[in-house]
C-alpha positions as CSV (number, residue, x, y, z in Angstrom):
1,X,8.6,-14.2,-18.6
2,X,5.1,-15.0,-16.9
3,X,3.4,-18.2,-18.0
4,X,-0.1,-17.1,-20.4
5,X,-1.5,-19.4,-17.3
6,X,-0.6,-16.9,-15.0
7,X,-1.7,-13.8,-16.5
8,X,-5.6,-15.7,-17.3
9,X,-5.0,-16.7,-13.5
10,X,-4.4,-12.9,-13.0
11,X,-6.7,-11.7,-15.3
12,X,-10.1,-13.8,-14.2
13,X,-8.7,-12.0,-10.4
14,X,-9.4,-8.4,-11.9
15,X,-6.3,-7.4,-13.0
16,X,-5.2,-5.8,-16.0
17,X,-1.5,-5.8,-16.9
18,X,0.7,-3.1,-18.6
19,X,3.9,-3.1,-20.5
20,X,6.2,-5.8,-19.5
21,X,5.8,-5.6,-15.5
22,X,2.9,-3.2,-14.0
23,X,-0.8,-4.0,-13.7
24,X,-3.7,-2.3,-12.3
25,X,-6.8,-3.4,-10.9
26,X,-9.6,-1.7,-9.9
27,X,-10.1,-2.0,-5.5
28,X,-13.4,-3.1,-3.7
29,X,-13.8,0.6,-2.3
30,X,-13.4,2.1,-5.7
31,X,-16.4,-0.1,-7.0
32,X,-18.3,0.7,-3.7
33,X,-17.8,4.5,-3.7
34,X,-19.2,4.9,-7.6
35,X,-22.9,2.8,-6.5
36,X,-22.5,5.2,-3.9
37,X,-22.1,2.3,-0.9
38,X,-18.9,3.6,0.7
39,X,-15.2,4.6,0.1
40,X,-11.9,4.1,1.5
41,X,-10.4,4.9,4.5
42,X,-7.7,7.1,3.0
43,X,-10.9,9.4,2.0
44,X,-11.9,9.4,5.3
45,X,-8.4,10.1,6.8
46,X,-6.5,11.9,4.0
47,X,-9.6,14.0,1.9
48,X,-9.0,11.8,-1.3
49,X,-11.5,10.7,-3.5
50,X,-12.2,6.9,-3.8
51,X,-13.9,6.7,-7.4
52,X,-10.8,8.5,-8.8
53,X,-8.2,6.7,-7.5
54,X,-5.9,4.0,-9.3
55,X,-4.4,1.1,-7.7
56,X,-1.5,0.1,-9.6
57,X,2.1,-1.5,-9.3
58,X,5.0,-1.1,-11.5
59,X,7.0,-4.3,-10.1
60,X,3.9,-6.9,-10.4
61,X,6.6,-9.6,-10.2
62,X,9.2,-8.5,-8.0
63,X,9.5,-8.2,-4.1
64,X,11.8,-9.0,-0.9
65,X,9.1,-10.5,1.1
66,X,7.2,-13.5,1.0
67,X,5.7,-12.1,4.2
68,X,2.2,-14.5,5.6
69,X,-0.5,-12.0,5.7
70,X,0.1,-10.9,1.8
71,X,-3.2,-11.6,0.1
72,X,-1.5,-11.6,-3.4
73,X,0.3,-14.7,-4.8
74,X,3.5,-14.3,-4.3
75,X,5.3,-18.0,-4.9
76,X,6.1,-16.7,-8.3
77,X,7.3,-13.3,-7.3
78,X,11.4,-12.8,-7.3
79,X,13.7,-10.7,-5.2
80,X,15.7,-9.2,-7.7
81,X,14.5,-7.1,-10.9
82,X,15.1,-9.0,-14.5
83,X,13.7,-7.8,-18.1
84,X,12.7,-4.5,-19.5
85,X,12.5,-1.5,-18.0
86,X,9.0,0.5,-19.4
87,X,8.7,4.4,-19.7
88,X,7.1,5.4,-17.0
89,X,4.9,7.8,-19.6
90,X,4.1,3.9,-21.1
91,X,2.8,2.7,-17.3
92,X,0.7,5.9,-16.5
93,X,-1.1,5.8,-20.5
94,X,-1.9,2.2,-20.1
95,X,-3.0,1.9,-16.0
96,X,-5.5,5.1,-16.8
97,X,-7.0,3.3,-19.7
98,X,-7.1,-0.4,-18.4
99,X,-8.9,1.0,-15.1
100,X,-11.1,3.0,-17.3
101,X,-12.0,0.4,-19.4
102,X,-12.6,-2.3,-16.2
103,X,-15.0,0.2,-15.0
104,X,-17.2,1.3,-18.5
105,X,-19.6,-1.2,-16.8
106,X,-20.7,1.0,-13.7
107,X,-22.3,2.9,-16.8
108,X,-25.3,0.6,-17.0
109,X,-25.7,-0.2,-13.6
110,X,-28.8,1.6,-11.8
111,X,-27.4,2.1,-8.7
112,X,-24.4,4.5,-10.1
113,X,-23.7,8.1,-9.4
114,X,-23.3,9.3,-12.6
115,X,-21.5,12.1,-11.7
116,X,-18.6,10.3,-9.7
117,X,-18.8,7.7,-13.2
118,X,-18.1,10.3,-15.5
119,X,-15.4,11.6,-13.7
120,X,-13.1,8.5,-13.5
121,X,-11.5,9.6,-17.0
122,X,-10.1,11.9,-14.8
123,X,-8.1,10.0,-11.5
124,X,-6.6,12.2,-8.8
125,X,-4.4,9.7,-7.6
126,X,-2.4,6.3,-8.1
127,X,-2.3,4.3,-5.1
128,X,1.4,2.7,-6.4
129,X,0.9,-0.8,-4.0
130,X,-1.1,-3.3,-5.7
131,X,1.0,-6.1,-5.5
132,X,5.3,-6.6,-5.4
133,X,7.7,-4.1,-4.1
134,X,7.3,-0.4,-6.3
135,X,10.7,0.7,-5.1
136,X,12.6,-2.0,-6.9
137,X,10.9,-0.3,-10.2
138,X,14.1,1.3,-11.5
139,X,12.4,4.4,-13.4
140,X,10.3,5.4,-9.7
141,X,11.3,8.8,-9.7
142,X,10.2,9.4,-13.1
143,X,6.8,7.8,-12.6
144,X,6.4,10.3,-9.6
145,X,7.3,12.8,-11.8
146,X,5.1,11.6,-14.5
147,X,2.6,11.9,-12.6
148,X,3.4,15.2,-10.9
149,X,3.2,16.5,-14.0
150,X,-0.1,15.7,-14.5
151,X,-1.6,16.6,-11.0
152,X,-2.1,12.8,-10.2
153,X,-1.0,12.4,-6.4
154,X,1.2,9.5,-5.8
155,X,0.2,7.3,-2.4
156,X,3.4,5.1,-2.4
157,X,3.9,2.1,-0.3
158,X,6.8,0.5,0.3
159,X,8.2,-2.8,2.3
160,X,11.3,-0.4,2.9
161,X,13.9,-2.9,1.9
162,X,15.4,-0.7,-0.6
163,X,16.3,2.4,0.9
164,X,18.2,3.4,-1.7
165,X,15.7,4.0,-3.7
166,X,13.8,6.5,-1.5
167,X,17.2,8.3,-1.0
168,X,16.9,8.8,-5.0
169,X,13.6,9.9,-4.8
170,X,14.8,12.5,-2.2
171,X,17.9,13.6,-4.4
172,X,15.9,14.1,-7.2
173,X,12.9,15.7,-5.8
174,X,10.9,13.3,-6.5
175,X,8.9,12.7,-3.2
176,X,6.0,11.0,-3.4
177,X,2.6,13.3,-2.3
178,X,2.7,10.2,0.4
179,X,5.2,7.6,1.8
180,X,4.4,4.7,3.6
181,X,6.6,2.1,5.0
182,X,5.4,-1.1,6.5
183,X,6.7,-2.0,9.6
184,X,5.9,-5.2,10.1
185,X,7.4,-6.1,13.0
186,X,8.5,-4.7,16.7
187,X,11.9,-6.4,15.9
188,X,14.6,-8.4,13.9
189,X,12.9,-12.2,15.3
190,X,9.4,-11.6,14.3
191,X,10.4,-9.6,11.5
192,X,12.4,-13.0,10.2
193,X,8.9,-15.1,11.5
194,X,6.4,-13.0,9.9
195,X,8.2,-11.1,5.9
196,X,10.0,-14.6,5.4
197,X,12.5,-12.2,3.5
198,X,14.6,-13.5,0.3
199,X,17.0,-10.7,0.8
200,X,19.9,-10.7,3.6
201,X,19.9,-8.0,6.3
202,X,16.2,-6.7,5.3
203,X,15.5,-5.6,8.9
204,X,18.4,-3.6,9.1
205,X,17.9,-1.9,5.8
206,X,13.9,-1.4,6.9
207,X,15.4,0.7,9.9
208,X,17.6,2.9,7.7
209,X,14.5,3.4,5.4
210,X,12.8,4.6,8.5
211,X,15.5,6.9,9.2
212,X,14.5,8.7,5.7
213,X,10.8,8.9,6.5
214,X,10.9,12.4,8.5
215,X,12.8,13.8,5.4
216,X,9.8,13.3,3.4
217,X,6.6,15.8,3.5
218,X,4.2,12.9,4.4
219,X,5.4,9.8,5.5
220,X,3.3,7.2,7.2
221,X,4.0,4.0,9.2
222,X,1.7,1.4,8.4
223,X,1.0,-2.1,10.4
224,X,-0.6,-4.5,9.5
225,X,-1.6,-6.5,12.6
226,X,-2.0,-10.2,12.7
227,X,-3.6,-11.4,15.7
228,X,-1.2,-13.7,17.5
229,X,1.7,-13.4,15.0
230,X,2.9,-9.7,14.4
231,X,0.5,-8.2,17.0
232,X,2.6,-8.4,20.2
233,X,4.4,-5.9,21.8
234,X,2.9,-2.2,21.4
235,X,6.1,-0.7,23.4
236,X,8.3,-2.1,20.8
237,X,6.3,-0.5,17.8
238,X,6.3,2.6,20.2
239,X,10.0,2.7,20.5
240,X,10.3,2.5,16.8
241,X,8.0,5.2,16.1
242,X,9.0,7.6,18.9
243,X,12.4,7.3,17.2
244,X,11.7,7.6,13.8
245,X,8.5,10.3,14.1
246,X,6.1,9.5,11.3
247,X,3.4,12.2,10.0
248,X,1.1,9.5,11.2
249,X,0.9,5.9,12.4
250,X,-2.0,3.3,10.6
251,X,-2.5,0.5,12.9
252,X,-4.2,-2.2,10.7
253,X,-5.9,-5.5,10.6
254,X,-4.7,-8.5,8.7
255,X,-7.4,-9.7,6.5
256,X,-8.6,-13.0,6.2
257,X,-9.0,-12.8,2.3
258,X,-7.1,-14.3,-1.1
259,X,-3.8,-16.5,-1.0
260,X,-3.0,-15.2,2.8
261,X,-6.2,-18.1,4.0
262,X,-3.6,-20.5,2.7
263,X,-1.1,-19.4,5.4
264,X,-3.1,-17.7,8.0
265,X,-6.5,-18.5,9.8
266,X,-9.8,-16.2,10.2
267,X,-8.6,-16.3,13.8
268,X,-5.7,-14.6,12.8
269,X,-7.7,-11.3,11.6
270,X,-8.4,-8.9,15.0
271,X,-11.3,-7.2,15.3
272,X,-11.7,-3.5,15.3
273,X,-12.1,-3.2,18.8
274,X,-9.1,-5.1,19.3
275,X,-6.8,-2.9,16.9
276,X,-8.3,0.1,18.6
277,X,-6.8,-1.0,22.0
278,X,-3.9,-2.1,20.7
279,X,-3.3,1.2,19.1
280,X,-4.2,3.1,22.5
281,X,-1.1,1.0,24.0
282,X,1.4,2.1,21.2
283,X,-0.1,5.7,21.4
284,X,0.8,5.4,25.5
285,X,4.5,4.6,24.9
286,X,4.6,6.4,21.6
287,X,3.4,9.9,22.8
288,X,0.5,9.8,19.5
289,X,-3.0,10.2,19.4
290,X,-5.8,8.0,18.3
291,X,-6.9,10.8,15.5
292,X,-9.1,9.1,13.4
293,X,-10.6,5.3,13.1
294,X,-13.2,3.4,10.4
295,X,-14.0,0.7,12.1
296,X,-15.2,-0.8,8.2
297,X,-11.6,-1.4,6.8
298,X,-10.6,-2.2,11.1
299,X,-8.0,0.9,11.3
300,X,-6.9,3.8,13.6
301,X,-5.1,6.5,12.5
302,X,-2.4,7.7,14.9
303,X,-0.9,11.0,15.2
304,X,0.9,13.6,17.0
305,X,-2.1,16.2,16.6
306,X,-5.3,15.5,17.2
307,X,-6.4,17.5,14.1
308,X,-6.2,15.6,11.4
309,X,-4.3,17.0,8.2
């Protein structure tokens, strides 16, 4: 059970919880792209449509990792799923309507687009990643399906500690309409250093998650770089991901914001320039591309082609 000082704590923050263990909460970009001042880089990369999509999670208090960068709290967040388990139908009603209702008051703000406003009734995609680990949600494959069902594309991302679970997704044909998986390291030691896992043998079952990833339709490797910490060695990432052969590679910057300031320093969040060079090493030993970059959210988009899909 959370504490009713948590969820205020949670709740002055900008989310909205659902059910017994999801929550939504509307992102930065989402806010920027309806007053028309910008949008994600997943728009940019990916053709999606920042004002419509929902970031959500369905495991707000469960996760593997206690990993340094995470911007979320996460002292109060446990490795192993306890309680109820909601209807995913539940979780999809009640993330549409909270981020619905947190945004009624773009309607009376001058600077809105009122044609991107009136369409948010209407989201195109959850973004299933807001906080904890989604693949310890035991119901996942019917919340993809949920949503399937009602032509919402599912963007999941995942630490990749339970492969399991994206086996079942795959035996039920439930893939997601994306999969990423966070590599957060170039090997077992700075894996250890950097996730703090609370789970035994997470590194090896992160590898055998990334031997699922070419199974699936779109599935991305995502680092997040911390300058100094996790950003070392761009052969090792390129090993990795020459083995395991992604859709596409995200490098990253860690960013100097919420509960992560506690662990990390500003110095610790590279610039874009110095992702961008980074990236050209693992695209060197990788055989990839630099295909894309948005220098705003300090990411490059890697890939095989250099036409983007």
């Amino acid at each position: 059970m959370m504490s009713k000082k948590k969820k205020d704590d949670l709740y002055k923050q900008g989310y909205r919880l659902v059910g017994d263990h999801s929550a939504v909460k509307a992102c930065m970009w989402t806010k920027k792209a309806i007053i028309g001042e910008g949008h994600c880089y997943k728009q940019k990369f990916y053709d999606t449509k920042t004002h419509l999509c929902v970031q959500m999670t369905p495991a707000l208090q469960t996760c593997t990792h206690r990993c340094l960068w995470c911007w979320r709290d996460i002292e109060f967040t446990k490795p192993k799923w306890a309680g109820k388990v909601d209807d995913p139908k539940l979780i999809v009603d009640g993330c549409i309507a909270s981020n619905i209702k947190y945004l009624q008051g773009f309607g009376g703000n001058a600077k809105t687009d009122i044609k991107k406003y009136k369409e948010i009734n209407d989201p195109q995609q959850f973004a299933i990643s807001l906080t904890g680990e989604p693949t310890m949600y035991p119901k996942l494959p019917e919340l993809v399906l949920e949503l399937r069902s009602r032509g919402i594309n599912q963007f999941l991302v995942t630490n990749g500690t339970k492969p399991l679970m994206l086996k079942k997704l795959l035996d039920r044909k439930a893939q997601p309409t994306q999969l990423y998986i966070t590599l957060p390291a170039p090997d077992e030691k700075i894996y250890t250093k950097v996730c703090r896992p609370l789970i035994k043998n997470g590194w090896k079952n992160i590898l055998k998650s990334l031997s699922l990833l070419s199974k699936f339709n779109r599935g991305v490797i995502r680092l997040t770089l911390v300058k100094g910490v996790n950003m070392i060695d761009a052969v090792g990432y390129a090993s990795l991901i020459k083995k395991y052969k992604p859709r596409c590679v995200e490098c990253k910057a860690y960013m100097y914001v919420g509960y992560s300031q506690k662990r990390l320093k500003k110095e610790n969040m590279p610039l874009h320039s110095e992702i961008k060079e980074f990236a050209l090493q693992i695209a060197k030993y990788s055989g990839y591309n630099i295909i894309d970059e948005k220098k705003e959210s300090r990411v490059v988009l890697l890939g095989k082609s250099k036409v983007k899909y």
